[in-house]
C-alpha positions in Angstrom: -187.4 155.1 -55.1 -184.7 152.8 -56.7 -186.2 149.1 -56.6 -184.2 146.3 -54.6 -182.6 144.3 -57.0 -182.8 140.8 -56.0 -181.1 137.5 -56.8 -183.4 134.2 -56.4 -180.9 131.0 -56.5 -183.3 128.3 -56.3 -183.6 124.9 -58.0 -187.7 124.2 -57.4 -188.8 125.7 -60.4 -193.0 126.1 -58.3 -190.8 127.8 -55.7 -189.5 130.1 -58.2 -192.4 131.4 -59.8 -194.1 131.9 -56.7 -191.6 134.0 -55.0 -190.8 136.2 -58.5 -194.4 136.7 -58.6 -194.8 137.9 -54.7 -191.3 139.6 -54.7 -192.0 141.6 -57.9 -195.3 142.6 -56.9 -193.6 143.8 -53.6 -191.4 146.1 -55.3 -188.3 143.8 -55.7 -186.5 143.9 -59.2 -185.9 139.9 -59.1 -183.7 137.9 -61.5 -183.3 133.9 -61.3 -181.0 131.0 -61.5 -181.1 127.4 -61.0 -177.8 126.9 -59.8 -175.2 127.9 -58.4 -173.0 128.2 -61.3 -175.5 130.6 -62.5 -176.1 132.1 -59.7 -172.5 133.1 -59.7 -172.7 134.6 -63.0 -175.6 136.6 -62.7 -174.5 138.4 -59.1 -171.2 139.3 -61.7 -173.5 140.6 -64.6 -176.2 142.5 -62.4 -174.6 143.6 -59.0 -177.8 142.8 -57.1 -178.5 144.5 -53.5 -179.5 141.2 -51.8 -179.3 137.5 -52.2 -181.7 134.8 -51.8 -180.4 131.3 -52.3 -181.1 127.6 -51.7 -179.0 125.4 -50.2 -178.7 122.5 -52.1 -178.9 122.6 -55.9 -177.2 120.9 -58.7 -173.9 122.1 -60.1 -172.6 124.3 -57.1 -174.2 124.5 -53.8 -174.9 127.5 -52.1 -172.3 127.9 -49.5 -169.8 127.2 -52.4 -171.5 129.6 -54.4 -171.4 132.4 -51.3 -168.0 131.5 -50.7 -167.4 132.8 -54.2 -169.5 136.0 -53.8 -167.5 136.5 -50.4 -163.9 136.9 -52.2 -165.5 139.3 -54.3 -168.2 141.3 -52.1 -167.6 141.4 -48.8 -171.4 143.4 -47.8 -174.1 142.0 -50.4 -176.5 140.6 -47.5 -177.6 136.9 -48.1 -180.2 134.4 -47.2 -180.2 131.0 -47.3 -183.6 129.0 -48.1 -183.0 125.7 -46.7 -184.4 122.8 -45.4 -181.6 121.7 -43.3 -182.2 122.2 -39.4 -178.6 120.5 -38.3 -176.8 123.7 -35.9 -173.1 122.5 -38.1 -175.2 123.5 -41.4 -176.1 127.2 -40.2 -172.8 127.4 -38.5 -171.3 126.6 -41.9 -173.5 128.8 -43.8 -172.9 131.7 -41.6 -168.7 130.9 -41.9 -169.3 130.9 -45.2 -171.2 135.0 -45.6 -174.3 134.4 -45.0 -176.6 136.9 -42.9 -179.5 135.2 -42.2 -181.2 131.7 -42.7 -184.9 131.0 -43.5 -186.2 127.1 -42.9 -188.5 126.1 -45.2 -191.5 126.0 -45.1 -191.4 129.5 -44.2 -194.0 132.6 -45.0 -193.5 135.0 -47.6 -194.2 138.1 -45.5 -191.9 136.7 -43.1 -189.5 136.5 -46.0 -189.9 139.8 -47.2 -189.6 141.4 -43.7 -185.9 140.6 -43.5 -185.0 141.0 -47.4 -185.7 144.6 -46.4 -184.5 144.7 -42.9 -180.8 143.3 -44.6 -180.6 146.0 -47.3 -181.6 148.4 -44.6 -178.7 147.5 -42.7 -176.5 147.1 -45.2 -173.4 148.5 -44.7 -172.3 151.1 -47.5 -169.6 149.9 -50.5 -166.5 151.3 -49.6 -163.4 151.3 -51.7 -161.2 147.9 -51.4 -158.6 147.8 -48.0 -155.2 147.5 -49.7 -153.5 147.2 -46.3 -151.7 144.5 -44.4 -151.7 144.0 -40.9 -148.3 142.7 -38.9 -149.9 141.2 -35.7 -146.8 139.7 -33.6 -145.2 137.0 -36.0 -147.9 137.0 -38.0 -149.1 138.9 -41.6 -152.5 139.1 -41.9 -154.0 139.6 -45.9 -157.2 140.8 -45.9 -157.9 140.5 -49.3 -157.4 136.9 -49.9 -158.3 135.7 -46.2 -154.9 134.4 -45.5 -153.2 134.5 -42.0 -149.5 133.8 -42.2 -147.2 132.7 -39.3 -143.6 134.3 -40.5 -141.6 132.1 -38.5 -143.2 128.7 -39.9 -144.6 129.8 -43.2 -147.7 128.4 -41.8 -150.9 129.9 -43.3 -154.2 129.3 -42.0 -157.1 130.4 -44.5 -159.8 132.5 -42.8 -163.3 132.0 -42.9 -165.1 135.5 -44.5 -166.3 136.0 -40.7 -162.7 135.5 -38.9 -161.5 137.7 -41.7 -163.9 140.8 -41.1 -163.7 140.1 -37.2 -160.2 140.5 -37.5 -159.9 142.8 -39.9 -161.8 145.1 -37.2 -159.6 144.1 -34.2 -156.7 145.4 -36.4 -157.7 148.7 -37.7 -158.8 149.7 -34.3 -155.4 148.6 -32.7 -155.3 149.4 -28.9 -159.2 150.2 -28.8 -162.0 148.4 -27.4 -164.1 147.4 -30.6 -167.8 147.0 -29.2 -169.5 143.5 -29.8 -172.6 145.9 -31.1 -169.8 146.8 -33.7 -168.7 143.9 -34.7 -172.2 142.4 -34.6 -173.8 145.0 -36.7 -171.1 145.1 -39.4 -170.4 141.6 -39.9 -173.3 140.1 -39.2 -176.1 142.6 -39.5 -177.7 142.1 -36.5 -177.0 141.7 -32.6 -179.1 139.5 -31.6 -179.0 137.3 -28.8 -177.9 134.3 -31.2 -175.7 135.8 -33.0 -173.8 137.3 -30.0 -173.1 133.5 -29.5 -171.8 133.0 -32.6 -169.6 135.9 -32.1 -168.0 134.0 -28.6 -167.4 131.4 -31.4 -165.9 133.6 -34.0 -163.5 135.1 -31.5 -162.3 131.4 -30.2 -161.3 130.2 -33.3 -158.8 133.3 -33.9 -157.8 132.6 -30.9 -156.6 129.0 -31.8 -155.3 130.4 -35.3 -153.2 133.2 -33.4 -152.3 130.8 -30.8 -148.7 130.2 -32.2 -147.2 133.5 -31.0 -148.2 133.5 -27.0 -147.9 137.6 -27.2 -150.7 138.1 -29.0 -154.0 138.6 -27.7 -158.0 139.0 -27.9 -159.2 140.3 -24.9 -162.8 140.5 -23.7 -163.8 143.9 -22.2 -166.1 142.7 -20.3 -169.8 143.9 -21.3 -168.0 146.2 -23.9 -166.1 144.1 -26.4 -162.8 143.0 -28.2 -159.3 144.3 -28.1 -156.0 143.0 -29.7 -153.0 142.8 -27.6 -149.7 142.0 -28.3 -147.0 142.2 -25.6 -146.4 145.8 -26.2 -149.9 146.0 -24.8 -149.4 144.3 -21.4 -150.0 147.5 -19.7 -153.8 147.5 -20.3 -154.7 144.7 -17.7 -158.7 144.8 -18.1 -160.9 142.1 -18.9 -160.1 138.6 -19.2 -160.5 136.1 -21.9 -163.8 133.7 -22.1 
C-alpha cells in the first residue's frame, strides 16, 4: 500500500519532531516546513496527499499559504493546527480551502483519525474545467475565481468555496444539486456544522449575484440547490432561506 504523503507546516520546532515521529511511525511519508513560504514550495516539489498546517507562522500565514495551494489544487484536503477559538478565524480558514480545523492542544490519535478520514474522502484529480459559465449578465471564470457583471464590468473575486459551490450549481443547470453533494465534494463532510456553513456559503452568492434580479438559488427544500434564471420561472418549488 502507497504511504500518505504528508505536509507538516508548523513553526514549533518540539511540535515538529513529535508529530514526524508519531506520523511516520503511523505510516505517513511526512516532509516539513517552517513557514509558509516553504510550505508553499514544498506542496509544488512533492505533490503531497494531505496538508497539515499552523496557523500563525512567520513569513506567510497559513490561510495565505492555502489560498495559494487553492488556485493551484482545488482537492488536496487540509488541516489547520491552531490555537485560535474566534468563529470569524475558522470561518476564514474554511473561505480560504480548508477541510477541517484541529485546536491545540489536541491528541495525536485524534489527529490521525481525520488525516486518514480526509484522504479517504478525497475526491479523485480530474483534469482542469476549461469552461465558462454565462449565468444571466454575469460570466463566471472558474479558473481564476472571478465573477463578472457584463453590464458594469464589476468583478467580485470568489472565495475557493463560493467558487466550487458555484461551479456545481452551474454544471448541473436546471437540476437540484443535493446539499449531501455539495457537502461531500467541497467540504468533505456533511456534518451538522458544516451544513451551516453551507446556508452561509449559499447567501453570500446570493448577494454577489444579486445585481441581475433573474437570477436565482433556490432551496429545494430538504433536497438542495438549484440555479434559476428567468428562463426558469416555470419550476416554482422551494423557496429561498
Amino acid at each position: 500500500m502507497e504511504k500518505i504523503k504528508l505536509l507538516l507546516v508548523e513553526d514549533e520546532p518540539d511540535l515538529v519532531l513529535i508529530l514526524k515521529d508519531t506520523l511516520t511511525q503511523e505510516g505517513f511519508s511526512v516532509r516539513t516546513a517552517h513557514n509558509g513560504i516553504d510550505g508553499l514550495r514544498l506542496f509544488r516539489e512533492e505533490t503531497p496527499h494531505v496538508i497539515v498546517a499552523d496557523v500563525m507562522m512567520p513569513q506567510m500565514d497559513g490561510f495565505e499559504m492555502v489560498r495559494h495551494i487553492r488556485l493551484e489544487n482545488a482537492h488536496i484536503p487540509v488541516l489547520f493546527l491552531t490555537a485560535r477559538t474566534a468563529v470569524d478565524d475558522v470561518v476564514k480558514g474554511f473561505e480560504m480551502g480548508a477541510n477541517d480545523f484541529l485546536r491545540k492542544p489536541f491528541g495525536i490519535r485524534e489527529l490521525i483519525v481525520r488525516l486518514r478520514a480526509l484522504v479517504e474522502r478525497a475526491p479523485k484529480p480530474t483534469s482542469p474545467q476549461a469552461d465558462n459559465y454565462r449565468i444571466g449578465s454575469y460570466q463566471f471564470y472558474p479558473t481564476t475565481q472571478e465573477l463578472r457583471h457584463l453590464p458594469s464590468g464589476h468583478t467580485a473575486l470568489l472565495s475557493f468555496r463560493e467558487c466550487s459551490i458555484l461551479r456545481h450549481l452551474c454544471s448541473r443547470r436546471r437540476e437540484i444539486v443535493s446539499m449531501q453533494t455539495l457537502l461531500l465534494d467541497v467540504w468533505g463532510d456533511d456534518s451538522f456544522y458544516n451544513q451551516k456553513s453551507l446556508h452561509v456559503f449559499i447567501t453570500k452568492l446570493r448577494h454577489k449575484l444579486s445585481r441581475d434580479t433573474s437570477v436565482r438559488i433556490v432551496n429545494a427544500r430538504g433536497l438542495g440547490y438549484k440555479l434559476l434564471d428567468e428562463r426558469d420561472t416555470q419550476d416554482s418549488f422551494g423557496e429561498e432561506t
